[in-house]
GUNU-917486 format. One record per residue: residue number from 1; residue in one letter; x, y, z negated of N, C-alpha, C in turn. Coordinates in pm, whole numbers, plus 50000, padded with zeros to 5 digits. Example, Ala and Ser with C-alpha at 12.3 -4.5 7.8 and 13.67 -1.06 7.14 Angstrom:
BEGIN
+-----+---+-------+-------+-------+-------+-------+-------+-------+-------+-------+
|   k | r |  n_c1 |  n_c2 |  n_c3 | ca_c1 | ca_c2 | ca_c3 |  c_c1 |  c_c2 |  c_c3 |
+-----+---+-------+-------+-------+-------+-------+-------+-------+-------+-------+
|   1 | a | 51319 | 49431 | 49220 | 51230 | 49550 | 49220 | 51320 | 49670 | 49220 |
|   2 | s | 51285 | 49775 | 49292 | 51367 | 49894 | 49286 | 51290 | 50003 | 49213 |
+-----+---+-------+-------+-------+-------+-------+-------+-------+-------+-------+
This chain:
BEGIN
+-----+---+-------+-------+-------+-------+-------+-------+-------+-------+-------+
|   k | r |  n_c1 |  n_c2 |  n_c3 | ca_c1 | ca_c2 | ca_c3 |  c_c1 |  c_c2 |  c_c3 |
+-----+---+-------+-------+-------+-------+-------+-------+-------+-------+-------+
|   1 | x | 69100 | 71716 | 06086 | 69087 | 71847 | 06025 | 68970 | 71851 | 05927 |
|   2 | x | 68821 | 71789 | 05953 | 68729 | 71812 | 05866 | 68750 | 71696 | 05727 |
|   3 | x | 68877 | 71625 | 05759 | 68898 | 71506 | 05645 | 68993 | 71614 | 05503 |
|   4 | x | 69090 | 71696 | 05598 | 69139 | 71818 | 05541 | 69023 | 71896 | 05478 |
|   5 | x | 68967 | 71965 | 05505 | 68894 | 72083 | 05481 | 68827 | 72002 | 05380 |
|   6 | x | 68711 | 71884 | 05375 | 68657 | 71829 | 05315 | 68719 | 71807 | 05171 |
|   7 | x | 68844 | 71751 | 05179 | 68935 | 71697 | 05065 | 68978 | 71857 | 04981 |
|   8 | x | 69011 | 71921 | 05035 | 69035 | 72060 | 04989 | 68924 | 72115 | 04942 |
|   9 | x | 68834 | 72122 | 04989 | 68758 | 72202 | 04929 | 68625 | 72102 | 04819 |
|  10 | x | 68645 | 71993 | 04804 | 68613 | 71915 | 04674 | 68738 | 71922 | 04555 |
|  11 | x | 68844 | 71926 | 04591 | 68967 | 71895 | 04505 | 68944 | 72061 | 04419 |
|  12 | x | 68938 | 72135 | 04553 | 68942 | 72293 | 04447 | 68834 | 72323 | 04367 |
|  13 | x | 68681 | 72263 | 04429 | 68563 | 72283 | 04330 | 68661 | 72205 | 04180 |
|  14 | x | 68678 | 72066 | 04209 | 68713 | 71975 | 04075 | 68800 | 72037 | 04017 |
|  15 | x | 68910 | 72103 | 04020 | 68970 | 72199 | 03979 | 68935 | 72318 | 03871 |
|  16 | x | 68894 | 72366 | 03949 | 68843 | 72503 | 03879 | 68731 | 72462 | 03786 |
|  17 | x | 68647 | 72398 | 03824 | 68529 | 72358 | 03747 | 68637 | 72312 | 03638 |
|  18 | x | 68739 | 72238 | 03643 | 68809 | 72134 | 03496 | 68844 | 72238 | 03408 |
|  19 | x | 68909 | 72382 | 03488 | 68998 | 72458 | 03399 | 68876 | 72579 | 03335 |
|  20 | x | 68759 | 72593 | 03439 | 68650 | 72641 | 03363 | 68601 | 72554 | 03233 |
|  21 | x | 68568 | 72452 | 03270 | 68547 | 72416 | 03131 | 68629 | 72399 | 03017 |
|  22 | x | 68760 | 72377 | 03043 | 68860 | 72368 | 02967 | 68890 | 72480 | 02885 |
|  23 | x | 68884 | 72591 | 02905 | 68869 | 72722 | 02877 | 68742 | 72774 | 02826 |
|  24 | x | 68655 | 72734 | 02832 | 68533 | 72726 | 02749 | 68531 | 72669 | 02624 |
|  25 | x | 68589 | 72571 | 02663 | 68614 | 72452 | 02563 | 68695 | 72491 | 02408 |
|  26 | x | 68782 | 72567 | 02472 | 68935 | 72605 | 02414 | 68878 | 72705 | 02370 |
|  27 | x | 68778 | 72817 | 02390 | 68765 | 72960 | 02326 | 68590 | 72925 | 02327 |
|  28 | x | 68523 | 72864 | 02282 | 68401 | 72871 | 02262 | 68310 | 72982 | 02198 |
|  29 | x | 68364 | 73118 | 02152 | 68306 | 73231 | 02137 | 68286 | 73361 | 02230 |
|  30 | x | 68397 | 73299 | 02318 | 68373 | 73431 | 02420 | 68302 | 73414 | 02537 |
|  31 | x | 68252 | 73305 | 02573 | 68108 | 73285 | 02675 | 67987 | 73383 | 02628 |
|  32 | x | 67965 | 73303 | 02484 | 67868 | 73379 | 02417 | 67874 | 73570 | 02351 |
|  33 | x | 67990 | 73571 | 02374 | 68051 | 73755 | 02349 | 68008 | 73823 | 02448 |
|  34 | x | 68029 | 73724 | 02592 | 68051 | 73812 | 02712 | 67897 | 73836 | 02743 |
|  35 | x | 67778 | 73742 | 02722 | 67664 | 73696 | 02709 | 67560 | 73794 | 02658 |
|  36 | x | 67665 | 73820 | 02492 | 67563 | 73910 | 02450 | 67634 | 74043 | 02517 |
|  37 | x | 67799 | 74084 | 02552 | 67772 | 74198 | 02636 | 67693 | 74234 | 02768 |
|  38 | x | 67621 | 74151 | 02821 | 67527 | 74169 | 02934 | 67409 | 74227 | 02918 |
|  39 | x | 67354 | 74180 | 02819 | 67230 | 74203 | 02716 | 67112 | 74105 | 02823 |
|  40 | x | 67185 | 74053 | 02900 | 67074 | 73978 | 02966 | 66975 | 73841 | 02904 |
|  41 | x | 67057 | 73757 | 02835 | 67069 | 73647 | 02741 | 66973 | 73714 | 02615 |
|  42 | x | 66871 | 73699 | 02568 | 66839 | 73777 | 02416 | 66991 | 73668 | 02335 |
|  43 | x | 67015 | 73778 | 02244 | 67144 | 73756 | 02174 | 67119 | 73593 | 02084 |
|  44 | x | 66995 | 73576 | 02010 | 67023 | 73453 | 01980 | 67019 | 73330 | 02028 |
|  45 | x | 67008 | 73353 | 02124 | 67051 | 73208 | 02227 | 67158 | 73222 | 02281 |
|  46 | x | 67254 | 73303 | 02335 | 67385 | 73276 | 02371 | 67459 | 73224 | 02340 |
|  47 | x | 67457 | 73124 | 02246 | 67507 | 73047 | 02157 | 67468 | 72888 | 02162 |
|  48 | x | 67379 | 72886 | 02237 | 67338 | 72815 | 02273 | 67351 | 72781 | 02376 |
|  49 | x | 67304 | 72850 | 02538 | 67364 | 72871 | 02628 | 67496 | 72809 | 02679 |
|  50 | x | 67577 | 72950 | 02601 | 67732 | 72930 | 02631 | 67783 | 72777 | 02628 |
|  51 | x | 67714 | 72721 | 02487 | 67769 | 72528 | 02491 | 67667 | 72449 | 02583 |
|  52 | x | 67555 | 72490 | 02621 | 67502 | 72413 | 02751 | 67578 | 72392 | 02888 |
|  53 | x | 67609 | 72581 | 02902 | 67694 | 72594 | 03045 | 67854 | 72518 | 03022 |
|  54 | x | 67924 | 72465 | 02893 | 68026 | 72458 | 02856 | 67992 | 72237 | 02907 |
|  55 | x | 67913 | 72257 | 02870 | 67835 | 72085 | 02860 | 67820 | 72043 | 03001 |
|  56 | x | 67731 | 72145 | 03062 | 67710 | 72102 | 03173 | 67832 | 72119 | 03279 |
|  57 | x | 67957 | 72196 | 03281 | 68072 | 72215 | 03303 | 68173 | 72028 | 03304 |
|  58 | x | 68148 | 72045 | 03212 | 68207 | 71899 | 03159 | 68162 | 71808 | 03244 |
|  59 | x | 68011 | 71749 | 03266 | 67940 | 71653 | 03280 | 67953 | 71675 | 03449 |
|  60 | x | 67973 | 71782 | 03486 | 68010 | 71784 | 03661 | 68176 | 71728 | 03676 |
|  61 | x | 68252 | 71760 | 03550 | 68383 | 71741 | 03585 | 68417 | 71614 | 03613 |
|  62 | x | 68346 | 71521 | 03535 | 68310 | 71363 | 03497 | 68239 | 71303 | 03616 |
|  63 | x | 68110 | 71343 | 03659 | 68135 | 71324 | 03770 | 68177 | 71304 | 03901 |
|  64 | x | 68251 | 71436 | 03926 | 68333 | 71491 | 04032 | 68466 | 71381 | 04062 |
|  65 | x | 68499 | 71390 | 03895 | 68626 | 71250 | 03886 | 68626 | 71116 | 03918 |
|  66 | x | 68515 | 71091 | 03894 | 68408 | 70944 | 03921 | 68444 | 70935 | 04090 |
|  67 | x | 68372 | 71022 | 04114 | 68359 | 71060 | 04271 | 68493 | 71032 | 04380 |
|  68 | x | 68598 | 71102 | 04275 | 68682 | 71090 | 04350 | 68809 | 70999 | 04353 |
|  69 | x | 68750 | 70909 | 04261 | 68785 | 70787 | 04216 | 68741 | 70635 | 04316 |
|  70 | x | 68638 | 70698 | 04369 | 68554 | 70644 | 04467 | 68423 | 70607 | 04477 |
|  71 | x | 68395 | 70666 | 04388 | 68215 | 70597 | 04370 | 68121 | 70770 | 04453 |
|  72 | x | 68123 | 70715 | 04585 | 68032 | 70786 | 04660 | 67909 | 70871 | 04631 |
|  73 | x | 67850 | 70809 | 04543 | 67685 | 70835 | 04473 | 67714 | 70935 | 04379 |
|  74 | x | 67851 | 70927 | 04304 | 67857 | 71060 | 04217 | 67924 | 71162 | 04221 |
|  75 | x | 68006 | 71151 | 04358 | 68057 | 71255 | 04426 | 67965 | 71368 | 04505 |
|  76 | x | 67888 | 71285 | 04590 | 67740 | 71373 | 04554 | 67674 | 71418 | 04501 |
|  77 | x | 67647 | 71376 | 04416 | 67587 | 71432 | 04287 | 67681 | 71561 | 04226 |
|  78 | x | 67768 | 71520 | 04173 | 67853 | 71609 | 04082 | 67916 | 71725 | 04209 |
|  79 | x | 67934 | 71698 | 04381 | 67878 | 71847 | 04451 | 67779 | 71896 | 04484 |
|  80 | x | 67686 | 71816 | 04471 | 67528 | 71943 | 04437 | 67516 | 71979 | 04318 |
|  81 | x | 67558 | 71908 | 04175 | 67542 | 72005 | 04057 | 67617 | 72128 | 04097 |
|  82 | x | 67765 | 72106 | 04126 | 67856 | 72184 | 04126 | 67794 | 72322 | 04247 |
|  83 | x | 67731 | 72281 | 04359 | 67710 | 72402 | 04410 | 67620 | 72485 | 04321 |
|  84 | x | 67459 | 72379 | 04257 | 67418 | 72450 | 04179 | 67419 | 72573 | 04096 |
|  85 | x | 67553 | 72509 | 03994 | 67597 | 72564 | 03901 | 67647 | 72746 | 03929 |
|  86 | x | 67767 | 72677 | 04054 | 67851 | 72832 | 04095 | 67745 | 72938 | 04130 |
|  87 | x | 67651 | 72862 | 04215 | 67550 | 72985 | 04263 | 67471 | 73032 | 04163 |
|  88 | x | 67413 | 72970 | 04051 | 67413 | 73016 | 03950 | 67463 | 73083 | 03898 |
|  89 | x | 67619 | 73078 | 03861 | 67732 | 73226 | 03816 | 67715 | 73361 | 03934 |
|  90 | x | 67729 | 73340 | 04020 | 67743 | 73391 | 04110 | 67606 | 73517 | 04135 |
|  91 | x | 67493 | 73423 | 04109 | 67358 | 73503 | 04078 | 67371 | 73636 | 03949 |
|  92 | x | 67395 | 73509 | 03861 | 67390 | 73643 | 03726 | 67488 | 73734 | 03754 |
|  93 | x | 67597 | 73680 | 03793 | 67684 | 73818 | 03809 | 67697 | 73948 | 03884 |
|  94 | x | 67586 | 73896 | 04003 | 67530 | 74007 | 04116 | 67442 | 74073 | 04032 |
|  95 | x | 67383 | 73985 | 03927 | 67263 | 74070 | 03862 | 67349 | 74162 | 03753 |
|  96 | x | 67390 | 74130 | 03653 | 67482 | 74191 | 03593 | 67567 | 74344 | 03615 |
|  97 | x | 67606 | 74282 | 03766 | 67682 | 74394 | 03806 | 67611 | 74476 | 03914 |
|  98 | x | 67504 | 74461 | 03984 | 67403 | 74538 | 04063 | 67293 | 74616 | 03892 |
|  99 | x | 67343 | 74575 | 03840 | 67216 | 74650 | 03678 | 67295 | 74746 | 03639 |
| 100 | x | 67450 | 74765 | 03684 | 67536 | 74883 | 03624 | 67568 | 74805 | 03448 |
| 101 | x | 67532 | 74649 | 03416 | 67585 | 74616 | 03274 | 67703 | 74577 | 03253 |
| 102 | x | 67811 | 74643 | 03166 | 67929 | 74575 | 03163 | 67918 | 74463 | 03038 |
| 103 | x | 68067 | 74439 | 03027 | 68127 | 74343 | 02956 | 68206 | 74260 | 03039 |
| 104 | x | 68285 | 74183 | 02959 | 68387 | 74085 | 03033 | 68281 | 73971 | 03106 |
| 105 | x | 68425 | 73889 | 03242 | 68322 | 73788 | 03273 | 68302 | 73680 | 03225 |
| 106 | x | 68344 | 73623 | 03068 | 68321 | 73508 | 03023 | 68407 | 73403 | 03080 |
| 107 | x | 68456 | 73446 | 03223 | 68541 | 73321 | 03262 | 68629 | 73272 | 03221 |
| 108 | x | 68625 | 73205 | 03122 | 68719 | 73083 | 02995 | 68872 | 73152 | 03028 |
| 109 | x | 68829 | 73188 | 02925 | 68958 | 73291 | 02838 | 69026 | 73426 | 02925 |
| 110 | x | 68988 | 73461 | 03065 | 69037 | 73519 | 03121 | 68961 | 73651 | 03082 |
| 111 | x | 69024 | 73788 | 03030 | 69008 | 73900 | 02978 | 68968 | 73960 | 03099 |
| 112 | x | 68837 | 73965 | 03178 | 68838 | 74038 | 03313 | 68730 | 74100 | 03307 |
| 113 | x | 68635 | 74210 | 03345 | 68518 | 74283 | 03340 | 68445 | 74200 | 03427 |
| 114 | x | 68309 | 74214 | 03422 | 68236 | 74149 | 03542 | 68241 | 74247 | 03677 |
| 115 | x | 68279 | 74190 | 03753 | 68334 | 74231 | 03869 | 68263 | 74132 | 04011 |
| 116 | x | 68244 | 74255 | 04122 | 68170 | 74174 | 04233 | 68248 | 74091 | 04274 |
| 117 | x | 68419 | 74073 | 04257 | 68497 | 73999 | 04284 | 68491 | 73828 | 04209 |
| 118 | x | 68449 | 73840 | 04054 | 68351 | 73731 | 03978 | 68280 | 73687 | 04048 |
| 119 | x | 68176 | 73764 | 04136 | 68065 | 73674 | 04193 | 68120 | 73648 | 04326 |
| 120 | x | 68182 | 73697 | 04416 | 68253 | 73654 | 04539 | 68317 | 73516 | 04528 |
| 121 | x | 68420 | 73490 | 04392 | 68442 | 73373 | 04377 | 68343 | 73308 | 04344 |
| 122 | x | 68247 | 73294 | 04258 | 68120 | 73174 | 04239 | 68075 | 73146 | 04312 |
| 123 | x | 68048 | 73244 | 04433 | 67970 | 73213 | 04542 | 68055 | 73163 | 04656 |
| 124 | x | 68182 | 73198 | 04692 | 68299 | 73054 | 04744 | 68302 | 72944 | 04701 |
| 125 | x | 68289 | 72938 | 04567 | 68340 | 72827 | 04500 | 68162 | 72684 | 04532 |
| 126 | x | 68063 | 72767 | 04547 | 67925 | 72729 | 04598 | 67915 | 72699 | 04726 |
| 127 | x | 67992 | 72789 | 04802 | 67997 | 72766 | 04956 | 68102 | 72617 | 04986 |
| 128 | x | 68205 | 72659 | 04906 | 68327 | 72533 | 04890 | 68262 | 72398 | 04845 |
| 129 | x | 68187 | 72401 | 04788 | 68071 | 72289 | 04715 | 67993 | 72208 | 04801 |
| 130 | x | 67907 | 72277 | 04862 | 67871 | 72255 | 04980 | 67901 | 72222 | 05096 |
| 131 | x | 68061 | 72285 | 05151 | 68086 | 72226 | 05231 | 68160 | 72088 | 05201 |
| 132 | x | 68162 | 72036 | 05114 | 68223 | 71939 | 05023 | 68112 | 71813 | 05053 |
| 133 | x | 67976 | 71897 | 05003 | 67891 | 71799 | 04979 | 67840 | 71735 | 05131 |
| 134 | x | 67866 | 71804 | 05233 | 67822 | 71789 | 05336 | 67882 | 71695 | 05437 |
| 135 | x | 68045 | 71712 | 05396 | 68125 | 71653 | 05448 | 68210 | 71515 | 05302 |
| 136 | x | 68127 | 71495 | 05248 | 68142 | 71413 | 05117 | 68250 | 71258 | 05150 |
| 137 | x | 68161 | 71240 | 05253 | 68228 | 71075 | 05286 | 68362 | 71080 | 05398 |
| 138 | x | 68444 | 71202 | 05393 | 68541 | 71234 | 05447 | 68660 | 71261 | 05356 |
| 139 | x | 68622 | 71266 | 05270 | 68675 | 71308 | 05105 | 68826 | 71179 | 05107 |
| 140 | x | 68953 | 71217 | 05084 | 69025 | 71146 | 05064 | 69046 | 71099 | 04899 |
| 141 | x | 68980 | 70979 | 04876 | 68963 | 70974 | 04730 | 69091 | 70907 | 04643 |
| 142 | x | 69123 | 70987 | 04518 | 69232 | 70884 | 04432 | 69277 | 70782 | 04445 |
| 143 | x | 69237 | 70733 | 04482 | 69240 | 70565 | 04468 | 69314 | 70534 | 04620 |
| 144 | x | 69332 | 70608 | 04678 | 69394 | 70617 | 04826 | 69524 | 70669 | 04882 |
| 145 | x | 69591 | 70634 | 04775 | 69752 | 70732 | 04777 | 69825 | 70738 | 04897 |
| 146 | x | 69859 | 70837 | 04966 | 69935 | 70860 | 05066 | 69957 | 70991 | 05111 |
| 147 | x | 70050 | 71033 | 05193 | 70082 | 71134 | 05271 | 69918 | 71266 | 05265 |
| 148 | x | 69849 | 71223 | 05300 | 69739 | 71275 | 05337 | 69696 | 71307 | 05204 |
| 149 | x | 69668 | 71236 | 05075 | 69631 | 71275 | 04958 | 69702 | 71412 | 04936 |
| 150 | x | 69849 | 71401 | 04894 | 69931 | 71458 | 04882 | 69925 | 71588 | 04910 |
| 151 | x | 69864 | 71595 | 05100 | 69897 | 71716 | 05165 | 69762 | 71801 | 05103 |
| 152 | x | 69660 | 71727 | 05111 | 69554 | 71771 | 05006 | 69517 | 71824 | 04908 |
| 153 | x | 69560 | 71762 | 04827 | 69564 | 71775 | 04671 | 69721 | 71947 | 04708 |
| 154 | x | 69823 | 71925 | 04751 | 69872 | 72056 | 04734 | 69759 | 72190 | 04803 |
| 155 | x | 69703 | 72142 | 04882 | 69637 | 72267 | 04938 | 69520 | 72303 | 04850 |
| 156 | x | 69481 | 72220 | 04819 | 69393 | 72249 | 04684 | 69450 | 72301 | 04578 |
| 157 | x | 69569 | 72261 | 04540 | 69627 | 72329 | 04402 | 69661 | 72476 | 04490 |
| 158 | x | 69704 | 72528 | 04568 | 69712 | 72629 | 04633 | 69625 | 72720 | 04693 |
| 159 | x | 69522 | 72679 | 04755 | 69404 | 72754 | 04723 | 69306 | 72812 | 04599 |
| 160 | x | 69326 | 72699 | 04521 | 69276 | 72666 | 04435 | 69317 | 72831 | 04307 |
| 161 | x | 69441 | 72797 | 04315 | 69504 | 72894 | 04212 | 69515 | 73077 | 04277 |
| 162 | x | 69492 | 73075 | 04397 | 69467 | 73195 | 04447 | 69333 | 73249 | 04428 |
| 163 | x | 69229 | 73120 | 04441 | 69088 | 73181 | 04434 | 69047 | 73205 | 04281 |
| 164 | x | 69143 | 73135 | 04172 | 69078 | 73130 | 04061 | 69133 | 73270 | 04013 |
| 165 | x | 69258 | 73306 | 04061 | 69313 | 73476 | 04011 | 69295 | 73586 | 04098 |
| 166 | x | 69215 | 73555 | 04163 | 69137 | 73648 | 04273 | 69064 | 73788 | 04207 |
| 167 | x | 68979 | 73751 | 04107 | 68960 | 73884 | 04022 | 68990 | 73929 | 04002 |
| 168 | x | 69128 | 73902 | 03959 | 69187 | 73972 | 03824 | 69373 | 74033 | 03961 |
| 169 | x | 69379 | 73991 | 04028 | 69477 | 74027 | 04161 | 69377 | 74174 | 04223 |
| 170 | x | 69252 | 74148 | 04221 | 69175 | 74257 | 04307 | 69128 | 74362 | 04200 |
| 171 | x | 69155 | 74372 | 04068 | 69106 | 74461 | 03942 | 69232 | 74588 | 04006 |
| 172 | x | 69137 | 74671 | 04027 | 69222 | 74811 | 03992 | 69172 | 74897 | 03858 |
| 173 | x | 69297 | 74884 | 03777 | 69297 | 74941 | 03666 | 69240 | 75054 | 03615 |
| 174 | x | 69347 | 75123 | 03720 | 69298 | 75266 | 03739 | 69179 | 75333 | 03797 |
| 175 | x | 69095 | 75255 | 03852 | 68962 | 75303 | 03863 | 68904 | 75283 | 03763 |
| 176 | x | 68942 | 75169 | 03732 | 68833 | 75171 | 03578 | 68835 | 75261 | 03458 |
| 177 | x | 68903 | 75373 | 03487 | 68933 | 75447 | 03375 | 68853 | 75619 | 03402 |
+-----+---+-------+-------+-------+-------+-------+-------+-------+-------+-------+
């Protein structure tokens, strides 16, 4: 079970982290839109920023892949950046949204307000990280094809895709109006 849980919940960090950056990647103005709608960022650095967090996005994904390719040392690594990182989102967005500041949440391309539901996922996706990193050398890696990958890798694409539309499933419209 913890070879499960372990594999799942690295596969879904690597995941989401790919399609976060991918989506950054793909719309590179609206990190920095959502950035300066916070007013937290002074406006001329969000531009800056936005392609750091877009960079450093990447450089965990690369890792993470490494990792799960089989090289132990950077599977670690790339889940302590990765918890890093989320709790990082997860921070600003409590701050953001405990300050009463709107704007969208920047999350690569997805049109969503910042929402405590934004930081609920960063901070899963941190907790998911962690328990990843903890249980690291349980990790069923690529390079290991079988039944067990398989059952993995689907529960990850299945968790995975519930937690990433979790915001935007829990947005009531009509309050916001």
């Amino acid at each position: 079970m913890a070879e499960f849980v372990a594999g799942v919940s690295t596969y879904v960090v690597l995941f989401l982290l790919a399609a976060a950056c991918v989506g950054h990647a793909r719309r590179p103005d609206d990190l920095p839109s959502a950035l300066r709608a916070h007013g937290v960022v002074p406006a001329p650095a969000t531009g800056v920023v936005g392609l750091a967090v877009t960079v450093a996005e990447g450089a965990l994904v690369v890792l993470l892949l490494a990792g799960v390719l089989g090289s132990a040392g950077l599977l670690v690594a790339g889940l302590a950046g990765s918890a890093a990182i989320f709790a990082g989102y997860g921070g600003y967005g409590w701050f953001v949204v405990s300050t009463g500041r709107s704007g969208p949440c920047g999350c690569a391309g997805a049109e969503m307000p910042m929402s405590m539901w934004v930081v609920g996922r960063a901070l899963t996706l941190a907790g998911l990280s962690l328990v990843a990193l903890v249980w690291s050398e349980l990790v069923i890696p690529l390079s290991r094809p079988g039944s067990d990958l398989v059952i993995v890798l689907l529960g990850a694409g299945t968790f995975g895709a519930l937690l990433w539309f979790l915001p935007v499933a829990m947005r009531d419209p009509e309050g916001a109006r």
